[in-house]
N, C-alpha and C positions, 0 to 999 in steps of 0.2 A: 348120645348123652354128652360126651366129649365137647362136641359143636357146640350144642347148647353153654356148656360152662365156658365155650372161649368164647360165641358171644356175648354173656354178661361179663366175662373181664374185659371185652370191648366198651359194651355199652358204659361201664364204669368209667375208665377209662375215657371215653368221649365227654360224659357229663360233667368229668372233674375238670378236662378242658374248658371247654364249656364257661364252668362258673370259675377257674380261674381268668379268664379274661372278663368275664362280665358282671365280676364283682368288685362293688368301690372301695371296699376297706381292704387295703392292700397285705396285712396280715392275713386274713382267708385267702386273699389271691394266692401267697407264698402255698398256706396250706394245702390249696387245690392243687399247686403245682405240685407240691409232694406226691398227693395221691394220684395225678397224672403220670410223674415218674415211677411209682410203683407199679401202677396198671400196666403200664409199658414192660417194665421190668416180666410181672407175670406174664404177659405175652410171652417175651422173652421165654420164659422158662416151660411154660405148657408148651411152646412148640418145639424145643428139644434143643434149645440153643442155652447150655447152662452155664457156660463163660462168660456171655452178655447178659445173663440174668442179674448175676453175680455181680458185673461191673456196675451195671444199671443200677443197682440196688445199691452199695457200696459208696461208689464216687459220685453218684445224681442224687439220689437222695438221702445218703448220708454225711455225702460232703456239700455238695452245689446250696440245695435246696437249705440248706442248715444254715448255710453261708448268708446267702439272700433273705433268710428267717433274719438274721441276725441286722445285716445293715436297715433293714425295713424296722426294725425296731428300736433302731438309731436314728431313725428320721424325723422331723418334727412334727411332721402332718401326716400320719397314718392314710389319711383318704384320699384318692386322685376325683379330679372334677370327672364325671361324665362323660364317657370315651364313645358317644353317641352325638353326635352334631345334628345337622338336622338331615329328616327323613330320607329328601335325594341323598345324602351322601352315604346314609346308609345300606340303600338299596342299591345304589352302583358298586357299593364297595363288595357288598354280597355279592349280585352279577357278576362283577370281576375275580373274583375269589372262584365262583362255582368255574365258571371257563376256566382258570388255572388248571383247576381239580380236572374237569376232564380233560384235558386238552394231557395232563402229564397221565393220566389213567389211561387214555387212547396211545399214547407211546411207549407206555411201558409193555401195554397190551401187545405189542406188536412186537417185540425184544421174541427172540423164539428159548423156549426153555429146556436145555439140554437133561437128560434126566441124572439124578443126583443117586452114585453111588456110595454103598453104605460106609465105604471109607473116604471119603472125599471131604468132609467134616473134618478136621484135627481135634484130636481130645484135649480136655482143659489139661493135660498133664504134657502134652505136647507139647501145648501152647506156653506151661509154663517153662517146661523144659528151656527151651529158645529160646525165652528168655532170661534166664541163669544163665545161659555158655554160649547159644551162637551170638546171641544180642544183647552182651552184658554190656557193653559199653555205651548205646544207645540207651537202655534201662537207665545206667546212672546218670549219663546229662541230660535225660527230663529230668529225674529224679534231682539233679541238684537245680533245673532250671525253677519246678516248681517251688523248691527253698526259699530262692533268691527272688522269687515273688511274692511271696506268704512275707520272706523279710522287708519288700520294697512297699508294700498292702500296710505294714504294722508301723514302716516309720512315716508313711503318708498319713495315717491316720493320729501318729502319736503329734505330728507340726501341725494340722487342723487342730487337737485337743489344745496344744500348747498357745495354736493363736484366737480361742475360743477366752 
């Protein structure tokens, strides 16, 4: 039963991929990408990794995804043309794509996988733990790098308003 329900959070997951690249109105693109990142995220969390559930869900879709909601609704033209050229190019691009896809499946196949014991995971209290005291200093210069972005993000945007 299990199976089953983590392949429908796949298959979700696949389709919302899917239609976000092969949809032209680029507001649903955004939307699919949400639900991309969520499916991801429930992966994340049906297989027992609650830390990255948590991030996935949190910083991707409630920050990222929110973000790119936003400037796509600041843009003048909603719709991108046609991300389909003509037929060969479509079908080499596919071709080329699939041989990726195996070619990194056949190496990764090949990695030998040591068996995973049941402490070998760190708990999300671990994790935050080290974060608080062995790597508080790393914590705060993202922490103040991503500021100084969010601030460099809002006065770029306020000189385009002001030269609009």
């Amino acid at each position: 039963m299990k199976y089953v329900l983590l392949g429908i959070i796949f298959a979700f997951t696949a389709i919302s991929a899917l239609y976000t690249v092969l949809t032209p109105n680029l507001v649903r693109s955004v939307f699919g990408l949400f639900f991309t990142l969520f499916g991801v995220g429930a992966c994340y969390a049906f297989l027992g990794a609650d830390f990255l559930a948590v991030v996935q869900v949190l910083l991707y879709v409630g920050g990222i995804a929110v973000l790119i909601l936003f400037a796509v609704m600041l843009s003048k033209n909603p719709y991108r043309p046609g991300i389909f050229g003509s037929k060969k190019r479509t079908i080499s691009a596919g071709l080329i794509s699939l041989l990726i896809f195996l070619t990194i499946s056949y190496f990764i196949s090949q990695i030998p996988s040591p068996g995973l014991s049941s402490r070998s995971i760190p708990l999300t209290s671990e994790i935050g733990g080290n974060l608080l005291t062995n790597y508080l200093l790393q914590f705060e210069i993202v922490s103040v790098l991503l500021l100084c972005v969010l601030i460099g993000a809002a006065f770029i945007i306020r000189k385009e308003i002001k030269n609009d």
